[in-house]
C-alpha positions as CSV (number, residue, x, y, z in Angstrom):
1,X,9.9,-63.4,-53.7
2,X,11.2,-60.0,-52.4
3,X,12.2,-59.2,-55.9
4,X,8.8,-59.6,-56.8
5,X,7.3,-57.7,-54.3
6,X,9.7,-54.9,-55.6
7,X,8.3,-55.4,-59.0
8,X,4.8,-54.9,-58.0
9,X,5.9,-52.1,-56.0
10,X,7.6,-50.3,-58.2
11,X,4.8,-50.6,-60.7
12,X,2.3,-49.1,-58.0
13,X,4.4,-46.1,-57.5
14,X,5.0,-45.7,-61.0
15,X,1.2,-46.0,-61.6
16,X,0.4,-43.3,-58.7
17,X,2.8,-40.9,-60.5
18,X,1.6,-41.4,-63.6
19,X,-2.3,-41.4,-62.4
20,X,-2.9,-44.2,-64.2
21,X,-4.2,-47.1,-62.3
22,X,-7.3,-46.6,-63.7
23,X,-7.2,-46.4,-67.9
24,X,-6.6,-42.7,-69.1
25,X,-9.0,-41.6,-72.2
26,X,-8.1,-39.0,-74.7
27,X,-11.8,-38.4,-76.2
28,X,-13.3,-38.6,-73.0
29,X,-15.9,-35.3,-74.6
30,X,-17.4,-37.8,-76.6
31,X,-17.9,-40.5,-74.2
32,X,-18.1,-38.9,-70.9
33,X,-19.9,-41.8,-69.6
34,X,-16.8,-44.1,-69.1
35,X,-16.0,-41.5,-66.1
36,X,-19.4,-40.6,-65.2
37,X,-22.2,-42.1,-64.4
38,X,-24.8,-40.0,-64.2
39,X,-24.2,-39.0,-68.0
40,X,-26.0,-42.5,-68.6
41,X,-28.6,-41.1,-70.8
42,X,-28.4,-37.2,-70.3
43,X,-28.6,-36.3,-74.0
44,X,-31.8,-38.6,-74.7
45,X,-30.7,-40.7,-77.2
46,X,-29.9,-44.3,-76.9
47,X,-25.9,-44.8,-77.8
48,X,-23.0,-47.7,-78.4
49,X,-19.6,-46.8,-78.0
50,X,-16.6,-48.8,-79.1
51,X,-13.0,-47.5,-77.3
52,X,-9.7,-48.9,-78.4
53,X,-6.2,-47.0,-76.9
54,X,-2.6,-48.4,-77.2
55,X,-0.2,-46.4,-75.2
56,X,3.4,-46.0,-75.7
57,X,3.2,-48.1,-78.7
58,X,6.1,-50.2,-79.1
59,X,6.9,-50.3,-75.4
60,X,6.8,-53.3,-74.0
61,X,4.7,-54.0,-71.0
62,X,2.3,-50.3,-72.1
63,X,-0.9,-49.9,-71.4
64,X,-3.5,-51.1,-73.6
65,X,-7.6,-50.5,-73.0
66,X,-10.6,-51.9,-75.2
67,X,-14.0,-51.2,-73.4
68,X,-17.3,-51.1,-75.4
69,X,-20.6,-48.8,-73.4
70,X,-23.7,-48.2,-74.0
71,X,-26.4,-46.2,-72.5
72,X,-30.5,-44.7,-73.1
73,X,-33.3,-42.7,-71.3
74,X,-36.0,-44.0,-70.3
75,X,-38.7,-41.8,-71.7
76,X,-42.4,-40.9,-71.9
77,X,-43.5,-42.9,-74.8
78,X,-46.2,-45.1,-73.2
79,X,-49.4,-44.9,-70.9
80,X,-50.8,-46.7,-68.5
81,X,-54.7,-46.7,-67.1
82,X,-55.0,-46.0,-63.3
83,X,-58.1,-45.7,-61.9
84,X,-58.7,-43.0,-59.6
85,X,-61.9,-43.5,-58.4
86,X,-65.0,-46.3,-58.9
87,X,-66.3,-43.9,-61.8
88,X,-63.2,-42.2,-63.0
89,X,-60.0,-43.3,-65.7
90,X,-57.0,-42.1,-66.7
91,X,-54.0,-42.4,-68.7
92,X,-50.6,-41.8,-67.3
93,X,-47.4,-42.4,-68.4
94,X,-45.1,-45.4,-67.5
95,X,-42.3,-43.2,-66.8
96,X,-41.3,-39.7,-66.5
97,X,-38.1,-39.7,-68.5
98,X,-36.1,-39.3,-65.6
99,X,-34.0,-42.3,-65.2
100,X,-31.1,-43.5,-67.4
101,X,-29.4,-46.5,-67.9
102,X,-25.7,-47.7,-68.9
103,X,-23.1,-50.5,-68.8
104,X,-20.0,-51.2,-70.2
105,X,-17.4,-54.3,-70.6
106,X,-13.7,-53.6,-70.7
107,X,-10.5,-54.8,-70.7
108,X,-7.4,-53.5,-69.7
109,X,-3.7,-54.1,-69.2
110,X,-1.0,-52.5,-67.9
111,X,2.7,-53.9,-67.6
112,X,1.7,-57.4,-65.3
113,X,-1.6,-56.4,-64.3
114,X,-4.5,-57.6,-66.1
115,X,-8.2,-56.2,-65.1
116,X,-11.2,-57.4,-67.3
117,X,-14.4,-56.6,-66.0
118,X,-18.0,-54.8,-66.3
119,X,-19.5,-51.5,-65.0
120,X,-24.0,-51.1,-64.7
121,X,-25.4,-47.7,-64.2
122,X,-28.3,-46.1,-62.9
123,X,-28.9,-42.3,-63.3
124,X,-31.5,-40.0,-62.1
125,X,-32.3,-36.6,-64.1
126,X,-33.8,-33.7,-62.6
127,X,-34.8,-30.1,-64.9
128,X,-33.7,-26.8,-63.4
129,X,-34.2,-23.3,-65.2
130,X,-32.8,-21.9,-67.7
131,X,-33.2,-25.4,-70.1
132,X,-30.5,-26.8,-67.3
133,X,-30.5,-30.5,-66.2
134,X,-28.5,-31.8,-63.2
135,X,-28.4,-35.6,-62.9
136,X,-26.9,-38.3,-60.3
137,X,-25.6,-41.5,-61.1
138,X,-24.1,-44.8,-59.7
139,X,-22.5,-47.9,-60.9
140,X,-21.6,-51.0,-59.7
141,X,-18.5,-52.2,-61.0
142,X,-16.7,-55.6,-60.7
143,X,-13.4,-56.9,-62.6
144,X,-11.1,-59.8,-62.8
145,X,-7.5,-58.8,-61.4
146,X,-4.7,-60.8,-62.4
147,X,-0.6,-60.7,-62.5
148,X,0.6,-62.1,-65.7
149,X,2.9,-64.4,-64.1
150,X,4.0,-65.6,-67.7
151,X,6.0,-61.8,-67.9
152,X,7.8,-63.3,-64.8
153,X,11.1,-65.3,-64.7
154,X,11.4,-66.9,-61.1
155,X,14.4,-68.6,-60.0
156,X,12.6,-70.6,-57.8
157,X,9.8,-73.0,-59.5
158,X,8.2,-73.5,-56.0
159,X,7.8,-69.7,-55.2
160,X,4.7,-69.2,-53.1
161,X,3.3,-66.4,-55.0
162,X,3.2,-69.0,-58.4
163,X,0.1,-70.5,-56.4
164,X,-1.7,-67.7,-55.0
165,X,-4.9,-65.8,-56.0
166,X,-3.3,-63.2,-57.9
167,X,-2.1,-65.8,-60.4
168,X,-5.1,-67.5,-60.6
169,X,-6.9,-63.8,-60.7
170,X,-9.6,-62.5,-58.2
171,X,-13.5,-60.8,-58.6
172,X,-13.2,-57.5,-57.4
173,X,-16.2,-55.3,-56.5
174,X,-16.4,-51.6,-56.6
175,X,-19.0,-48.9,-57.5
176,X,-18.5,-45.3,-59.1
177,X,-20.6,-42.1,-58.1
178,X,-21.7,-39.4,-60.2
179,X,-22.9,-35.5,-60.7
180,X,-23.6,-34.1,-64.0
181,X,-24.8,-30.3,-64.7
182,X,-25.6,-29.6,-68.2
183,X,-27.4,-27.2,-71.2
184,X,-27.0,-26.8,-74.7
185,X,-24.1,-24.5,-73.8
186,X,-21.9,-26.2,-71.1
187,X,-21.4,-29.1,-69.0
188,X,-19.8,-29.9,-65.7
189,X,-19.3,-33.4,-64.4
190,X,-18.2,-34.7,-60.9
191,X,-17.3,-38.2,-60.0
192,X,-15.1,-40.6,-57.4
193,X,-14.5,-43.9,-58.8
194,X,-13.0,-46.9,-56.7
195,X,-15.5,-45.6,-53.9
196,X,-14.4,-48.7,-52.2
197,X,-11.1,-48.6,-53.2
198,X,-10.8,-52.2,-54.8
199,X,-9.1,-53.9,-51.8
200,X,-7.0,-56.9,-52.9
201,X,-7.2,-59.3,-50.2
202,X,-5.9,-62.2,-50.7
203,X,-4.9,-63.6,-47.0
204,X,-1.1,-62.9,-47.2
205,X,0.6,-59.4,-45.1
206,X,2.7,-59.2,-47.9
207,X,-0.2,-58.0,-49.9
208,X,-2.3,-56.2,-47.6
209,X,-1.2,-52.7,-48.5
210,X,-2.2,-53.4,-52.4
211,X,-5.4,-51.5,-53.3
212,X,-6.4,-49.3,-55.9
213,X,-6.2,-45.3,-55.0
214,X,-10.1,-43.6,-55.0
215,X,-10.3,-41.7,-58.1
216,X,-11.6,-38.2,-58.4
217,X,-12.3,-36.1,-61.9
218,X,-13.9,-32.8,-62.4
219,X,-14.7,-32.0,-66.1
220,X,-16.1,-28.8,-68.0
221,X,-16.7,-27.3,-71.3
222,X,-18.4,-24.4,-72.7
223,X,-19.2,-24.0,-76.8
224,X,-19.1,-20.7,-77.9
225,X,-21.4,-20.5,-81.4
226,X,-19.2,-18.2,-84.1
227,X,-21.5,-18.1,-87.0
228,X,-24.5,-20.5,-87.8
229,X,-21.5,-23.4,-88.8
230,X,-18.5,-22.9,-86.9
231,X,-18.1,-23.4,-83.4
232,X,-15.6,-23.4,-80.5
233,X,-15.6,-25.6,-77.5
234,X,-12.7,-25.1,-74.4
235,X,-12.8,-27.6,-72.4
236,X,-10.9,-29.1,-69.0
237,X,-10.4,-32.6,-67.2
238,X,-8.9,-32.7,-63.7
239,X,-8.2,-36.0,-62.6
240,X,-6.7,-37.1,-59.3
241,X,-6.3,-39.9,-56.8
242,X,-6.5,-40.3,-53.1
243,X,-2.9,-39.0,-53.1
244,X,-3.7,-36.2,-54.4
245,X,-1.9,-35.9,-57.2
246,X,-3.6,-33.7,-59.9
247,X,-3.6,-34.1,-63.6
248,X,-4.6,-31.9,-66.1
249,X,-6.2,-31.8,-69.6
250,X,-6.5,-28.0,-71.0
251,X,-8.4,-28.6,-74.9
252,X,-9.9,-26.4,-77.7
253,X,-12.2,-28.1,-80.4
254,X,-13.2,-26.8,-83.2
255,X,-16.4,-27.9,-84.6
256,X,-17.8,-27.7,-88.5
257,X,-21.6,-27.7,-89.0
258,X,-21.8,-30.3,-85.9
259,X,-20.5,-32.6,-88.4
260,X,-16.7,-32.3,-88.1
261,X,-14.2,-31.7,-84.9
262,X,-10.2,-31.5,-84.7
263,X,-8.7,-30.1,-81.4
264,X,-5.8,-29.7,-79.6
265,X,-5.0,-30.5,-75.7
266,X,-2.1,-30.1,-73.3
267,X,-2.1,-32.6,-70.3
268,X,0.3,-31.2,-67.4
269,X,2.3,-34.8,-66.9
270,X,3.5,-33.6,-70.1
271,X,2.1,-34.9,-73.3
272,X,0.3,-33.1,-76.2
273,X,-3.0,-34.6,-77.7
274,X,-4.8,-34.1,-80.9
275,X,-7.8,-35.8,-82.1
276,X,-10.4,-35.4,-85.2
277,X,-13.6,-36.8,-85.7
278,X,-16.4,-36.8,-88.2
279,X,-19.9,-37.6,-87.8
280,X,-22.4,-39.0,-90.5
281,X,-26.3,-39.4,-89.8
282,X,-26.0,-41.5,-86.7
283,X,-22.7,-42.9,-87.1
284,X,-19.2,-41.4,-85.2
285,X,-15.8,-41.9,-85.5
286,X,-12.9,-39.7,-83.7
287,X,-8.9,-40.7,-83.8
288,X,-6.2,-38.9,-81.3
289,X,-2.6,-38.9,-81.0
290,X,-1.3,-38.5,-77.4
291,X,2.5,-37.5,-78.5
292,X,4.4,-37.5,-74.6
293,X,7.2,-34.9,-74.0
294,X,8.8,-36.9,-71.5
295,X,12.2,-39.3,-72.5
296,X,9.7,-41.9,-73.1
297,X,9.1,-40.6,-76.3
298,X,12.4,-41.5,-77.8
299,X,11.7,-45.7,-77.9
300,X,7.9,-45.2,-79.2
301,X,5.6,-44.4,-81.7
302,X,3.1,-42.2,-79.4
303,X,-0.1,-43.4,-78.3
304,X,-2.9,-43.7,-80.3
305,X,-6.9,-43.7,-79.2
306,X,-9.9,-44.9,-81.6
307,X,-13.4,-44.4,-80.8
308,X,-16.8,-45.8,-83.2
309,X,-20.3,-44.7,-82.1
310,X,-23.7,-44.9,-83.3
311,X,-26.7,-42.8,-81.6
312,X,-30.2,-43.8,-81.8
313,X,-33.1,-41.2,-81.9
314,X,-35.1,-38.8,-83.5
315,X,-33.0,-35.4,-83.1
316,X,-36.6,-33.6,-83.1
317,X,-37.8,-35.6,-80.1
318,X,-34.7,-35.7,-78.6
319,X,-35.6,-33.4,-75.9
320,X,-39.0,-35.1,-75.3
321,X,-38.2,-35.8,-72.2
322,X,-38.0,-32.0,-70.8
323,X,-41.8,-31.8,-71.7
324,X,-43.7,-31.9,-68.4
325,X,-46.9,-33.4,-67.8
């Protein structure tokens, strides 16, 4: 039992360290939802987004995330009639194209641990000047946790912990808060996820330290137009948990006719990270390397990130929702 407890330990710290209790994303630019709520319909259209990353691959026990999102606004598209007096009609809109709605179902694994679970999301969008919207967002998420016990050799078939919930796997509630500040020149995003930090309580003092860190990250990018095709984009992910232990991602993308992106990133735990994408009608699809400069490298093949999109929505309506009346 103690050398288990050790295990689980040592994977904790190692996971703190790392920063990486909660799935890492390399294309997070083109998905920002999965680490902000209140992006949940900022752009007006109504999107699906498949994510598939293998870390470290050919390390046994690496992380490995699937997750599948979507998200819409709801916009100003029909009326209602309200009466506002015994002689007088009027039409008015069912909605004001303010709120936006999300989910997504994922599943990730990371050495013994096993989380598969579900994330909904309500967002609230507000206009400011200059063509500037600022939105707020929250989520409710909830998971099955799990230790792959099969990963385990004990020496003694009666151990306690082969009968406890973490075998068996436990619901575990949490919810995710969000700011979002953007134009059609830059963003900036703010969000804590694990606001309740995901307490594992499972009735045993052995355990009752085990809880997953409150997650903080701080995004921004700014697109810099070169000529009526060409266009640069630098952008910057902080990410950091309640032992406040920062990472960084540092990026430039470069971006063809809106149509085509390839960029470089540096993230300060020591990795390198390249990605391309294309983009055709309504369809996306974007492919990174994360290549690690750490010894780790040396036993496997990098770590590789694929994201699939499709966006629904007239581009010349897409904005439809700044009209106000």
């Amino acid at each position: 039992m103690k050398r288990l407890l050790y295990i689980l330990g040592f994977i904790i710290v190692c996971n703190y360290a790392a920063g990486q209790q909660l799935p890492i994303y390399s294309q997070y630019l083109y998905n920002k939802f999965l680490i902000n709520p209140a992006v949940a319909g900022s752009d007006g259209y109504t999107s699906l987004n498949l994510t598939a990353r293998e870390q470290w691959v050919g390390y046994y026990g690496a992380p490995r995330t699937f997750s599948f999102s979507g998200q819409t606004r709801l916009l100003k598209r029909s009326y209602i009639l309200k009466r506002t007096s015994a002689r007088r009609q009027i039409y008015r809109p069912k909605t004001d194209g303010k709120v936006g709605l999300g989910g997504y179902i994922f599943s990730d694994k990371n050495g013994l641990i096993q989380r598969t679970g579900f994330q909904i999301a309500y967002s609230y969008h507000m206009w400011l000047r200059d063509q500037t919207q600022f939105s707020l967002g929250l989520a409710f998420t909830g998971y099955h946790y799990k230790i792959d016990e099969e990963q385990i050799n004990f020496e003694n078939p009666n151990d306690p912990f082969l009968y406890n919930d973490l075998r068996r796997g436990i619901f575990v509630p949490d919810a995710t808060f969000g700011a979002y500040l953007i134009n059609s020149k830059f963003s900036v995003g703010f969000s804590s996820d694990a606001l309740f930090e995901a307490s594992i309580k499972i009735g045993e003092t052995a355990y009752k330290n085990m809880k997953l860190d409150r997650h903080y990250y701080l995004f921004g990018s700014y697109l810099f137009d070169l000529n009526r095709l060409i266009a640069l984009e630098p952008s910057f992910l902080i990410m950091m948990s309640g032992q406040l232990k920062p990472q960084a991602d540092i990026s430039l993308t470069y971006i063809y006719n809106k149509a085509f992106w390839a960029g470089l990133a540096y993230r300060t735990c020591g990795a390198l990270i390249t990605n391309i994408g294309v983009k055709y009608e309504n369809f996306f699809i974007g492919y990174a390397f994360d290549f690690t400069l750490q010894e780790i490298q040396r036993v496997t093949f990098g770590t590789h990130e694929i994201t699939v999109a499709l966006k629904f929505g007239d581009s010349a309506r897409r904005y439809r929702w700044l009209d106000r009346y």
